[in-house]
C-alpha positions, 0 to 999 in steps of 0.5 A: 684771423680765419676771415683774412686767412681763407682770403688770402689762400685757395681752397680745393673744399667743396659743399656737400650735402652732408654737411651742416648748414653753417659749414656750407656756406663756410666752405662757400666763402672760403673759396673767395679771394683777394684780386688787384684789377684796374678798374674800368673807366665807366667809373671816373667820377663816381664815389667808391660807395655805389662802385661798390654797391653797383659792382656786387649786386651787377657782378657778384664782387666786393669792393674793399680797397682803392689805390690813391694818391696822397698830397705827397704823390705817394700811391697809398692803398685805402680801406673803404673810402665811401666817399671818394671819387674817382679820378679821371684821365688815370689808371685806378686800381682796385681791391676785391673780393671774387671767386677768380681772377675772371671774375675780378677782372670783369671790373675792368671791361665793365660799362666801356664800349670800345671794342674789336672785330671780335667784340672783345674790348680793347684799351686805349692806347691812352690808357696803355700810356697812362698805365706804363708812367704809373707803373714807372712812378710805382717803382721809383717810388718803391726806392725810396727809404722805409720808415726804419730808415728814417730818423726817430722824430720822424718815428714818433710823429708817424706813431702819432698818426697812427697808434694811440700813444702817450707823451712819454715811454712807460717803463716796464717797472711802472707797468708791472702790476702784482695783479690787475684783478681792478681791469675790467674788459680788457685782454690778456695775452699769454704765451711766448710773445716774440714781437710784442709790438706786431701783437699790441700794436693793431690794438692801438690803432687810431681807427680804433675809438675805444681801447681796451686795457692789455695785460700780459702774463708771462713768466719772465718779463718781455725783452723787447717793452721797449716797443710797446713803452708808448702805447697806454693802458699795457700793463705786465704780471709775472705768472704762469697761465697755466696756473689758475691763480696767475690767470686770476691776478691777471683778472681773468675773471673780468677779461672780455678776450684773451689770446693764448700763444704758442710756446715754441720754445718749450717744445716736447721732444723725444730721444732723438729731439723730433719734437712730439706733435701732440705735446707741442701745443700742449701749453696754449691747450691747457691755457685756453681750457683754463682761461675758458673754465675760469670764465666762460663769457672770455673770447680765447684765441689760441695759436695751435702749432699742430692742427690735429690738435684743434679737437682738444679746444672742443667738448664732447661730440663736437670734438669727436666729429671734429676729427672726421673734418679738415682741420680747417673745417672745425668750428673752433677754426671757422670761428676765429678761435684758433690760428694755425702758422701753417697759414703763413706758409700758405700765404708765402705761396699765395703771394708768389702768384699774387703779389699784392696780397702783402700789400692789402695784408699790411694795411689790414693789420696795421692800418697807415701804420711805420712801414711805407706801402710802395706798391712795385 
């Protein structure tokens, strides 16, 4: 999450001597971000792999994502498609990781000869052509009905193209486990789990060869199994986490990973009801102290409302000198280990300016998944 997050965010942080290696070079990638360019005609009949590997060595940049056509003459944005070709006589674009627009965009003058008096290249006006129809197709295209919209055959067949499902709905009472101390290497999740689906379903995804078992432990059962009723090997215990004999019936002892989140419903607050910015993210601290000392070899990522809070995820200096840092620059944050919502704000501006982050977003966390990518 703190890689997809650093991508889609500016950063103002720079390297500084002081800093440890490691933070360095952090700082380094975080000022990469995300860019759509079309890509230059240099490169039509040549596979994605060596543009791909021709462009990071050339340019410093790194291809992740082109924009394709389906059989259907849908435009679809597809994650490293080594072997496709691209296509000639149209406008491709493309995804990549730079450290500016500039940079990003040199994709698209790279290899073509064409140029002014100036020596500037200038497109063709076949290309310039090419690209309003696109554009007009885009938009037609974006019109079109969602997949909520579609009827619930369809629903079903397109979670099958894309989740691991089973043939029939498992209800919650046949999920419910008084513990599930047999698991082994599977996940828990605790917390307030408000969209279960958003949560289990990208660990269902059918580019995923190998699933984990999932638990969830909660005090009260999910409202919403419903949408997670197809999905296998979802399983509930009753429990709190901040209980160290719940965490045990939920197998925290042979858990491999376990993600604490945020109980925003019962947020601390004072006399005047402003809530207690210490006291808010106490639930998921104490739970991922409690899941770590239970097990120290479980992976925990915790959702902390209040970044100031991240020191308390720490141990001794580490959590010292953590404070004398951006939150941003923690190691408990670097590493994965947490996740800030204030990120979501950052991208809500980010995607302001550039409006494909949402789009590339979409399809990295549910990869051909419900929703349509119409790209406007």
């Amino acid at each position: 999450s703190t890689m997809v997050s650093n991508l889609f965010s500016s950063s103002s942080l720079e390297p500084d001597p002081s800093m440890p290696k490691w933070m360095a070079e952090y700082v380094c990638g975080a000022g990469l971000e995300i860019y759509r360019t079309p890509l230059s005609p240099h490169f039509e009949g040549t596979s994605f792999d060596n543009i791909a590997n021709t462009m990071y060595h050339e340019l410093g940049v790194t291809i992740f994502a082109v924009e394709v056509t389906d059989s259907e003459g849908q435009i679809q944005v597809v994650l490293f498609p080594s072997q496709f070709v691209i296509p000639s006589g149209v406008c491709t674009n493309v995804y990549v990781i730079a450290e500016d627009k500039a940079a990003a965009d040199e994709l698209t003058a790279f290899g073509t000869q064409q140029e002014d008096g100036t020596g500037a290249n200038v497109p063709s006006a076949a290309a310039h052509l090419r690209e309003v129809k696109r554009s007009k197709r885009q938009i037609s295209r974006s019109m079109q009905p969602t997949a909520y919209e579609v009827d619930q055959d369809a629903r079903l067949r397109k979670m099958q193209q894309s989740y691991h499902i089973v043939e029939k709905p498992r209800s919650l009472e046949e999920c419910t486990l008084p513990r599930a101390t047999h698991l082994s290497g599977h996940i828990i999740v605790t917390g307030s789990v408000q969209g279960l689906f958003y949560v289990i379903g990208p660990l269902r995804s059918r580019y995923i060869t190998q699933t984990q078992s999932i638990v969830v432990l909660r005090p009260s059962p999910p409202v919403d199994w419903d949408d997670v009723a197809l999905f296998p090997d979802v399983y509930y215990v009753q429990g709190s986490p901040l209980e160290p004999v719940d965490l045990v019936r939920a197998g925290v002892l042979t858990a491999t990973k376990a993600v604490s989140l945020s109980n925003v419903s019962m947020e601390a607050g004072d006399e005047n009801g402003e809530t207690k910015e210490h006291l808010v993210d106490a639930d998921s601290i104490f739970t991922y102290q409690g899941i770590v000392k239970s097990n120290s070899d479980c992976s925990v990522t915790c959702e902390l409302v209040n970044p100031s809070n991240i020191h308390f995820l720490l141990q001794g200096d580490e959590g010292r000198n953590a404070q004398s840092h951006s939150s941003f620059l923690s190691p408990a944050y670097a590493s994965g280990n947490v996740f800030l919502p204030i990120v979501l704000d950052r991208l809500s501006c980010q995607a302001y300016y550039n409006k494909y982050l949402l789009t590339i977003l979409q399809v990295r966390v549910f990869s051909d998944s419900l929703h349509q990518v119409c790209l406007p």
